[in-house]
N, CA, C and O atoms as CSV, one atom per row, in Angstrom:
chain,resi,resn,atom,element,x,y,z
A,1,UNK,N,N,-1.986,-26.572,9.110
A,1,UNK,CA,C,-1.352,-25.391,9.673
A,1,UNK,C,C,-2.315,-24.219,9.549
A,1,UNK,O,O,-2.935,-23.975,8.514
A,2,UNK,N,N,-2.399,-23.529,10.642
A,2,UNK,CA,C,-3.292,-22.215,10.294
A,2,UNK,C,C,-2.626,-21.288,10.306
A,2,UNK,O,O,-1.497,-21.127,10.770
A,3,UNK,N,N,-3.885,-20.023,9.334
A,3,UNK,CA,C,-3.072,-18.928,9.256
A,3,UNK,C,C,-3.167,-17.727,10.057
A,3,UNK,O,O,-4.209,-17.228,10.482
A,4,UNK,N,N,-2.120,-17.354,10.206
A,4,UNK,CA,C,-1.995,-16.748,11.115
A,4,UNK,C,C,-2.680,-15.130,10.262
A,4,UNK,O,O,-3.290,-15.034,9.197
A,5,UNK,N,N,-2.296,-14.131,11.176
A,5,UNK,CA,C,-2.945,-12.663,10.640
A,5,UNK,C,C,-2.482,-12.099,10.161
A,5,UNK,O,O,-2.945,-11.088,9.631
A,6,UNK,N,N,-1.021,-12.582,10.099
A,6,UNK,CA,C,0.171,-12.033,9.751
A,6,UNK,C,C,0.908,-12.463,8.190
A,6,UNK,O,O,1.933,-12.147,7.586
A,7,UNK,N,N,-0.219,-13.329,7.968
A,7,UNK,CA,C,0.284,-13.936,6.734
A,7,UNK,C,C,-1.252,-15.112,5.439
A,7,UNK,O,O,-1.355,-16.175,4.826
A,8,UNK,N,N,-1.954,-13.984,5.737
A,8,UNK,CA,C,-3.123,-14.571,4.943
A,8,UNK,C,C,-2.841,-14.379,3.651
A,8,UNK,O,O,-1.944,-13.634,3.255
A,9,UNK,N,N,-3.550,-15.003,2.974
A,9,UNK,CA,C,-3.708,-14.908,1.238
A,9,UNK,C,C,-4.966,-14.264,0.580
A,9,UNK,O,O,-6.038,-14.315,1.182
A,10,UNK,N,N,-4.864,-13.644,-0.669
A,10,UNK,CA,C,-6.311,-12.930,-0.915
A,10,UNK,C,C,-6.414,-14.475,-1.802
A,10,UNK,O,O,-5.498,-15.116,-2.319
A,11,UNK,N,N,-7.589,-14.714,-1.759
A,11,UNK,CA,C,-8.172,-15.479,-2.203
A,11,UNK,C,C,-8.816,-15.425,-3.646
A,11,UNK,O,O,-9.142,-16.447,-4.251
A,12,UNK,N,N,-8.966,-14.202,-4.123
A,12,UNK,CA,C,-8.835,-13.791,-5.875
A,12,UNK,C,C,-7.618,-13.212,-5.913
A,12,UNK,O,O,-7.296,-12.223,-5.254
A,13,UNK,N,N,-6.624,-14.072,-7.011
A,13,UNK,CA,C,-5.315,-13.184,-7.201
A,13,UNK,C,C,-4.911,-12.006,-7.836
A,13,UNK,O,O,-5.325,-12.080,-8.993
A,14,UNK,N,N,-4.344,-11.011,-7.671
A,14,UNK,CA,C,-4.456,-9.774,-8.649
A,14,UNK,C,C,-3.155,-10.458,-9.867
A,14,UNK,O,O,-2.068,-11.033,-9.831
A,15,UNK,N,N,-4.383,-9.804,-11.109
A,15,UNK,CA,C,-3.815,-9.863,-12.238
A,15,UNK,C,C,-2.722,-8.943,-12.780
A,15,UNK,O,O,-2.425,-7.758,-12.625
A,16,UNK,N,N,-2.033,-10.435,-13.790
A,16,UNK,CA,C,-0.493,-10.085,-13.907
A,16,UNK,C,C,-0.185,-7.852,-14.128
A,16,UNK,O,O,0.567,-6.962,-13.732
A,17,UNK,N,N,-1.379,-8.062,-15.000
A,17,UNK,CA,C,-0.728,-6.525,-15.182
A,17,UNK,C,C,-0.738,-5.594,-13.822
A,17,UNK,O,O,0.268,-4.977,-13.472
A,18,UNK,N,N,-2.042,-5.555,-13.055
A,18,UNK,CA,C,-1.960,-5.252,-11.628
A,18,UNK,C,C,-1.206,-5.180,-11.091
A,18,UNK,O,O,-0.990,-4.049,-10.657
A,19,UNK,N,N,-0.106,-6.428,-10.649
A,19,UNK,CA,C,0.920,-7.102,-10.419
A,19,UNK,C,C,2.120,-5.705,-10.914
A,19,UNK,O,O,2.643,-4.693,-10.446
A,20,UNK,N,N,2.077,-6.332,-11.872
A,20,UNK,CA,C,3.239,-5.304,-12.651
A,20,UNK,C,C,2.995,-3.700,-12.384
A,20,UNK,O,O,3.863,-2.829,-12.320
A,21,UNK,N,N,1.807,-3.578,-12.267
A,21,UNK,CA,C,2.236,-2.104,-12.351
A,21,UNK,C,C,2.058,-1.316,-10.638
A,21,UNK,O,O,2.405,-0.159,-10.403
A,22,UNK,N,N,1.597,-2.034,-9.862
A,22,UNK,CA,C,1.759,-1.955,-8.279
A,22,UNK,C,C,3.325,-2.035,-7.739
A,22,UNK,O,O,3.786,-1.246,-6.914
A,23,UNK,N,N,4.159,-3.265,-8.426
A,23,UNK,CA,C,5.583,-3.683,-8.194
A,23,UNK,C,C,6.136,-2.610,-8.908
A,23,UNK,O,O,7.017,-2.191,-8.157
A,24,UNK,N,N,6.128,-1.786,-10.124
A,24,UNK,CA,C,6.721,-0.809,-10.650
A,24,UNK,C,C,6.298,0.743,-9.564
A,24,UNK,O,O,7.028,1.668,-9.207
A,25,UNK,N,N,5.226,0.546,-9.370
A,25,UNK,CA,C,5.291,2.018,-8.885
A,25,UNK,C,C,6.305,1.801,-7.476
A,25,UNK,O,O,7.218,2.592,-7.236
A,26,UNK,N,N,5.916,0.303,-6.364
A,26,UNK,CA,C,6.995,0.303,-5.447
A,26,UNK,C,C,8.538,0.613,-5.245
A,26,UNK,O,O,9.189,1.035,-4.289
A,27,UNK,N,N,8.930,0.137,-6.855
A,27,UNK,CA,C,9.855,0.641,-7.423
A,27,UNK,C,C,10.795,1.824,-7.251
A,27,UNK,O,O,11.900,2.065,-6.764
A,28,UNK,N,N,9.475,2.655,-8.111
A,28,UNK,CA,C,10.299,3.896,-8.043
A,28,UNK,C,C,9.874,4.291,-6.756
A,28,UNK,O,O,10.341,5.430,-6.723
A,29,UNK,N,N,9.336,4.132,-5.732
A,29,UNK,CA,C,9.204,4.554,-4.121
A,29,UNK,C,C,10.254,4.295,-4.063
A,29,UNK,O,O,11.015,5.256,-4.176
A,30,UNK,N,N,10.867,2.978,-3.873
A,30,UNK,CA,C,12.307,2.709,-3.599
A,30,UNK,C,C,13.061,3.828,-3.778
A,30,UNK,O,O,13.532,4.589,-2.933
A,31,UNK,N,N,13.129,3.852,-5.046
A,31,UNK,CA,C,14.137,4.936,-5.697
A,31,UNK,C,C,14.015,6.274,-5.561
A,31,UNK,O,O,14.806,7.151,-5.906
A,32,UNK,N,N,12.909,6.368,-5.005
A,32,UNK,CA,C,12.950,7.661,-4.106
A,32,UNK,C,C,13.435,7.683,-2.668
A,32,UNK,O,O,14.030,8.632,-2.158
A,33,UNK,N,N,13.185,6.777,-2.187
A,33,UNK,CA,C,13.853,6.426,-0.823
A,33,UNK,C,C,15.214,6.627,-0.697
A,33,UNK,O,O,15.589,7.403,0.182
A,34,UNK,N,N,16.139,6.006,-1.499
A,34,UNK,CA,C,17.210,5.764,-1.627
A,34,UNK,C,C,18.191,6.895,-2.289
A,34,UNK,O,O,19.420,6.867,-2.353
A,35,UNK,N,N,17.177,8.021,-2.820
A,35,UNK,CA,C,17.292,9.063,-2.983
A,35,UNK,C,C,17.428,9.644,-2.166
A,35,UNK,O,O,18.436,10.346,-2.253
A,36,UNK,N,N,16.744,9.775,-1.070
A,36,UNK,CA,C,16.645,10.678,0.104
A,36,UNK,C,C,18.004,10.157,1.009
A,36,UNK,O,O,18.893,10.721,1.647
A,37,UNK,N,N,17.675,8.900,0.721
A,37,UNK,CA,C,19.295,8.801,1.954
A,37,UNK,C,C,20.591,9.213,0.826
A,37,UNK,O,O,21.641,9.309,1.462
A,38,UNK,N,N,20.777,9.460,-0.553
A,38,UNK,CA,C,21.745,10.042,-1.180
A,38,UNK,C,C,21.764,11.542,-0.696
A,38,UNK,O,O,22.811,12.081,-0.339
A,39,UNK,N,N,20.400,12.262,-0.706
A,39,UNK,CA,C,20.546,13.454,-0.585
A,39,UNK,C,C,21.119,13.601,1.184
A,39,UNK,O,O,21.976,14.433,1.483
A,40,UNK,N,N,20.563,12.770,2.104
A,40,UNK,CA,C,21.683,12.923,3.187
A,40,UNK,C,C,22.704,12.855,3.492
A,40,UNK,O,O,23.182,13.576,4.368
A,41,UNK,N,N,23.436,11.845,2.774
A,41,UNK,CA,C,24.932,11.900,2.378
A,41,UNK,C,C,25.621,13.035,1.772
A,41,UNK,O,O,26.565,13.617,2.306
A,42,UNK,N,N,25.164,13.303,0.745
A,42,UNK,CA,C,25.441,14.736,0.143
A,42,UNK,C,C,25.255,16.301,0.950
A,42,UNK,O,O,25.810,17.356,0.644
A,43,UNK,N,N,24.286,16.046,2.065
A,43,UNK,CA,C,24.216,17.124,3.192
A,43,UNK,C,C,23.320,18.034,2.641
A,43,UNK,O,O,23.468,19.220,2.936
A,44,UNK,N,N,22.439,17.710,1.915
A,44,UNK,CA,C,21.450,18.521,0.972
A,44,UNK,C,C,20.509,19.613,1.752
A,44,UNK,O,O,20.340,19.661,2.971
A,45,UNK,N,N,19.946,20.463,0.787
A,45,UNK,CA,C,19.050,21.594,1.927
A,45,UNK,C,C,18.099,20.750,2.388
A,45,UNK,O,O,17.579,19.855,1.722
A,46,UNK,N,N,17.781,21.103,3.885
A,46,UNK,CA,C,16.437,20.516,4.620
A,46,UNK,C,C,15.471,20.501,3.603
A,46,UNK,O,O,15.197,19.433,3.056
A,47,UNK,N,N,14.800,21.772,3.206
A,47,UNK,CA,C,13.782,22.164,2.618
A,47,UNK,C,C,13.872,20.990,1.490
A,47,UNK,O,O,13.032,20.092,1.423
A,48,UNK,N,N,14.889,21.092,0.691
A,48,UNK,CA,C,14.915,19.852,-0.523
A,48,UNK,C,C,14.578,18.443,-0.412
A,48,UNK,O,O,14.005,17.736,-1.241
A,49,UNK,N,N,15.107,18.082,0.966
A,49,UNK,CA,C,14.798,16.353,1.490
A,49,UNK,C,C,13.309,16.507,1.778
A,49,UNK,O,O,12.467,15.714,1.357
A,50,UNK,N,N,13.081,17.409,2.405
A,50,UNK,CA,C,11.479,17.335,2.989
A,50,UNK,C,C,10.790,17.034,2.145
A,50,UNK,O,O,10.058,16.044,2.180
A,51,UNK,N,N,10.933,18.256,0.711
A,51,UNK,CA,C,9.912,17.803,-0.294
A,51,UNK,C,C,9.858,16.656,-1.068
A,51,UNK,O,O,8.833,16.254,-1.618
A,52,UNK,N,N,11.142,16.025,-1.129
A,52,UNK,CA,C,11.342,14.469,-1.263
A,52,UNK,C,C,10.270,13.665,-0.647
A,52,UNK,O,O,9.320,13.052,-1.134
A,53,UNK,N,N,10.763,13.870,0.784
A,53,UNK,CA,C,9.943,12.820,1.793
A,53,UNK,C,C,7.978,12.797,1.593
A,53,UNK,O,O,7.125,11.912,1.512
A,54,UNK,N,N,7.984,14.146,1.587
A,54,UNK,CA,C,6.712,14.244,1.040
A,54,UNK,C,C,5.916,13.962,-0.130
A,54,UNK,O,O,4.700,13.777,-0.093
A,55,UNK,N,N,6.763,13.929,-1.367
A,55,UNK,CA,C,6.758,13.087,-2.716
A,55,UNK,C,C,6.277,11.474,-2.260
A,55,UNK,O,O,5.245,10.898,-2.604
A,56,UNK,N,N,7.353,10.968,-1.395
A,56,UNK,CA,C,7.850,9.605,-1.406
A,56,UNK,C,C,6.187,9.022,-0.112
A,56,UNK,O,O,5.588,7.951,-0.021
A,57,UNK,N,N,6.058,10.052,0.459
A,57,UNK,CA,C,4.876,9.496,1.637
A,57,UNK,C,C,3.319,9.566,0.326
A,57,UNK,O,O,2.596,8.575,0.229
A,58,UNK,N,N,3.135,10.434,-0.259
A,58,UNK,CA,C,2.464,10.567,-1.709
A,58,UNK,C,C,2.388,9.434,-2.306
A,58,UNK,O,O,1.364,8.760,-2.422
A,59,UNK,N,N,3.230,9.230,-2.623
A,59,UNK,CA,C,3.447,7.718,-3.369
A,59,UNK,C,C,3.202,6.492,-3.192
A,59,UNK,O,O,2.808,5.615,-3.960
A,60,UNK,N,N,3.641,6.503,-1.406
A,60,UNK,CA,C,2.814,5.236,-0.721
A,60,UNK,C,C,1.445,5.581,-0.448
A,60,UNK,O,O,0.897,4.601,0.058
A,61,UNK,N,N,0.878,6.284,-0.533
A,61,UNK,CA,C,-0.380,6.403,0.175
A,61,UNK,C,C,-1.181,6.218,-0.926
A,61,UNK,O,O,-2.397,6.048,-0.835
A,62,UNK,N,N,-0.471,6.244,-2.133
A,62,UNK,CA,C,-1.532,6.455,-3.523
A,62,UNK,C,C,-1.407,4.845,-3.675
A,62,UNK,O,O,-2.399,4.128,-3.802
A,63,UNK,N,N,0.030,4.319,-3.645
A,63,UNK,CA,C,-0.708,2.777,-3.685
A,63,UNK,C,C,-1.335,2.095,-2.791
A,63,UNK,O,O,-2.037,1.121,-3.060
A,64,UNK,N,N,-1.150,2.520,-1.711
A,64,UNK,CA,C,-1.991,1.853,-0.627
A,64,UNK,C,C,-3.533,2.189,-0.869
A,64,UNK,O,O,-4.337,1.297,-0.596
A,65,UNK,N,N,-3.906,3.146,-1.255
A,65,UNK,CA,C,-5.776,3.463,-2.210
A,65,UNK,C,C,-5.962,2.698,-2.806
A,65,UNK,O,O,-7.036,2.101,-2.733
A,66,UNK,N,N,-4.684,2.244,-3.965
A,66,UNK,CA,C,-4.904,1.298,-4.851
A,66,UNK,C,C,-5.370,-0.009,-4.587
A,66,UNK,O,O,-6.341,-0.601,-5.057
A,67,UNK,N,N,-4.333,-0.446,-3.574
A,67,UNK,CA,C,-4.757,-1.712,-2.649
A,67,UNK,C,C,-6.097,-1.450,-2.063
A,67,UNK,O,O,-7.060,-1.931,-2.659
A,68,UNK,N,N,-6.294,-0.787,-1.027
A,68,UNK,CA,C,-7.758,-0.798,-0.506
A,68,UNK,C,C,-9.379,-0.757,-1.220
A,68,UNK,O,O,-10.537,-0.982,-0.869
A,69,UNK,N,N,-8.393,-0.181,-2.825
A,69,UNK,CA,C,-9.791,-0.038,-3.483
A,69,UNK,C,C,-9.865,-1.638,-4.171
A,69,UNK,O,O,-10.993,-2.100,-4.343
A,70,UNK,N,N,-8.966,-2.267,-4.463
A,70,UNK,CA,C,-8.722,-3.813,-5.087
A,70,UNK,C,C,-9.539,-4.794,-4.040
A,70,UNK,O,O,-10.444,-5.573,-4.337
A,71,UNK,N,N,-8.902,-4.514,-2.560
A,71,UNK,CA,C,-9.385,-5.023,-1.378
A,71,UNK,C,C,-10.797,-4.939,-1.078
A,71,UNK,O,O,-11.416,-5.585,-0.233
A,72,UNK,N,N,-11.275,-3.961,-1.972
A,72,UNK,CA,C,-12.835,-3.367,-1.619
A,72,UNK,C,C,-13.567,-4.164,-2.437
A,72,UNK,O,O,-14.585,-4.807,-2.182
A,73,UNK,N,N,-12.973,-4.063,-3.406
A,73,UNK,CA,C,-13.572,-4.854,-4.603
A,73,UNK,C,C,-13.820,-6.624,-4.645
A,73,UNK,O,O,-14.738,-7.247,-5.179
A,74,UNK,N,N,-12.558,-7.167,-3.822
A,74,UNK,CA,C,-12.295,-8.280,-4.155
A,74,UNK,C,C,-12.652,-8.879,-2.619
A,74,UNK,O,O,-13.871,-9.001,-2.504
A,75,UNK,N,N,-12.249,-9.101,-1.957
A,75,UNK,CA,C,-11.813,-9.908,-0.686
A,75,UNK,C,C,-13.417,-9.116,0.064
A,75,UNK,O,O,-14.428,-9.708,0.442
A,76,UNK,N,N,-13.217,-8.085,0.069
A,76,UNK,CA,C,-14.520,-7.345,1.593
A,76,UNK,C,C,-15.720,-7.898,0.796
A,76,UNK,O,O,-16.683,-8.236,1.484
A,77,UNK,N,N,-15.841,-8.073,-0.778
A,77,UNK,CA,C,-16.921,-8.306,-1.527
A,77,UNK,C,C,-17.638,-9.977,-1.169
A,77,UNK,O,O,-18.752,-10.357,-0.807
A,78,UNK,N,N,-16.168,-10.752,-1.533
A,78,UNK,CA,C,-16.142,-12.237,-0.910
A,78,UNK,C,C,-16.734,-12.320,0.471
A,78,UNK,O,O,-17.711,-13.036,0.690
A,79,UNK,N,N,-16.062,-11.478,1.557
A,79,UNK,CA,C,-16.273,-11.653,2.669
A,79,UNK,C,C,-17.372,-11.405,3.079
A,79,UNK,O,O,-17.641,-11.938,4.156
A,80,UNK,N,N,-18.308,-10.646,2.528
A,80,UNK,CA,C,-19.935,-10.161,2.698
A,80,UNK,C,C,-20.310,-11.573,2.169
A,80,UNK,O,O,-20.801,-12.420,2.915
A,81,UNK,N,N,-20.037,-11.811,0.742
A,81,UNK,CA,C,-21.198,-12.627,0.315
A,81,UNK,C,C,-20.771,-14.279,0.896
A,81,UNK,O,O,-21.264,-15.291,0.398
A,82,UNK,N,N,-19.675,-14.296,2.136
A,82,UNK,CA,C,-20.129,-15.464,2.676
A,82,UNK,C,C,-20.826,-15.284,4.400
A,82,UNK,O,O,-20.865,-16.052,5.362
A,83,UNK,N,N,-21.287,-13.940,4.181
A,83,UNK,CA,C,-22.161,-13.728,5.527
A,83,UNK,C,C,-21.047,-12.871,6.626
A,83,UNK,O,O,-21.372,-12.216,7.616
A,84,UNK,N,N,-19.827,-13.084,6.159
A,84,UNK,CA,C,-18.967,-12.297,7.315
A,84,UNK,C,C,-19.265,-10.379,7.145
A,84,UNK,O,O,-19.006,-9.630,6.203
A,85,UNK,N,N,-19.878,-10.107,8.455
A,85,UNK,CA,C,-20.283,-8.404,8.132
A,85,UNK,C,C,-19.236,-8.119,8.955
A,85,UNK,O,O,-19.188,-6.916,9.212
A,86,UNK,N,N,-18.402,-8.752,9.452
A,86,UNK,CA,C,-17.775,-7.843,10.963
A,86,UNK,C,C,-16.283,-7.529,9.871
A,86,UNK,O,O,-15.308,-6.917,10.305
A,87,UNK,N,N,-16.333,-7.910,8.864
A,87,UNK,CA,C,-15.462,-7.650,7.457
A,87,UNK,C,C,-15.352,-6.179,7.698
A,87,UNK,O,O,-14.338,-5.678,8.186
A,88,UNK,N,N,-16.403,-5.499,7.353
A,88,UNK,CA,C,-16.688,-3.721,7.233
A,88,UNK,C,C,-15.978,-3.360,8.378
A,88,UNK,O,O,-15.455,-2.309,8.007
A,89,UNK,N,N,-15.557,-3.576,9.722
A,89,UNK,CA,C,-14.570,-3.054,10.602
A,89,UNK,C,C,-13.615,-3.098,10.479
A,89,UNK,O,O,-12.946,-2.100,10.744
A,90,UNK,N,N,-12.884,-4.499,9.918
A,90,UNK,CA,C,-11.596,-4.330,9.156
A,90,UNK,C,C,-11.684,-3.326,8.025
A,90,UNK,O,O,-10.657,-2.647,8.050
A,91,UNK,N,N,-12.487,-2.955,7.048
A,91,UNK,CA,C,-12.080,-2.174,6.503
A,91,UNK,C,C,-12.369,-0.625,6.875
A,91,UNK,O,O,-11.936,0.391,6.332
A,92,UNK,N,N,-13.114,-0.753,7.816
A,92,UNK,CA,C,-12.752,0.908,8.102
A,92,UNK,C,C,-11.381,1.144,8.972
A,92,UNK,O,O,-10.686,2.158,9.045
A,93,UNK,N,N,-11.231,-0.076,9.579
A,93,UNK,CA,C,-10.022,0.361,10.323
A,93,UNK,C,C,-8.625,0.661,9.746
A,93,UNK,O,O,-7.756,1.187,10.442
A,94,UNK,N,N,-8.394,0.257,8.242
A,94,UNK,CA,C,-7.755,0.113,7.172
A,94,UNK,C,C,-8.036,1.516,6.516
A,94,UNK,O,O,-7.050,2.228,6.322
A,95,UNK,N,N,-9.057,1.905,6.218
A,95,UNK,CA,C,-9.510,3.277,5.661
A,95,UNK,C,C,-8.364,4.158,6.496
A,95,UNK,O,O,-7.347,4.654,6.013
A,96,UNK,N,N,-8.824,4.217,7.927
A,96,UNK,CA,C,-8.449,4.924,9.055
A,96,UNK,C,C,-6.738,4.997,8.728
A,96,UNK,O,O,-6.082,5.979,8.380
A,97,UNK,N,N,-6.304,3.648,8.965
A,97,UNK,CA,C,-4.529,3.536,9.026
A,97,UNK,C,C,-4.310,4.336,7.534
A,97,UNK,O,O,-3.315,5.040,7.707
A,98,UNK,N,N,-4.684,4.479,6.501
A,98,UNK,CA,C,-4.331,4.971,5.690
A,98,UNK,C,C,-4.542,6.551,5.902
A,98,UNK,O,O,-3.628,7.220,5.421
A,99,UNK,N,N,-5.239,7.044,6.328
A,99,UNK,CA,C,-4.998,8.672,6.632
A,99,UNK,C,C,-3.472,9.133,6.785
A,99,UNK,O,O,-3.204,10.314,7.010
């Protein structure tokens, strides 16, 4: 079966604590999320949800660094040293989506 693009594997696994503390910060994203739809229920000030939302977009973007810098390290590193260079476009294009 091949894989598709949509569902590859990194090929060095991130370690358990990694693990743990990537799944904890998703976490509390959640729980900020779920915050924000409380504070819409409650009919909260604009100004108050916004700065939520902006917390909560913060939060993903800081783990998504996290990932790209793991990704930098691990997989783009692999992928050079088996000759694949066209690797470096995936990751700038990844750099890019993260702005």
């Amino acid at each position: 079966m091949d894989n598709c693009e949509c569902c590859r594997q990194k090929n060095t696994p991130r370690d358990e604590r990694t693990l743990r503390s990537l799944k904890s910060r998703l976490n509390r994203i959640t729980g900020q999320l779920n915050g924000i739809g409380k504070m819409l229920d409650d009919n909260r000030y604009c100004g108050d949800i916004l700065i939520q939302i902006a917390a909560a977009e913060k939060a993903l973007q800081s783990i998504g660094y996290v990932i790209l810098q793991e990704h930098m390290k691990t997989c783009l590193t692999e992928e050079i040293k088996k000759g694949n260079n066209g690797i470096m476009d995936e990751a700038l294009e990844l750099i890019k989506k993260l702005k």
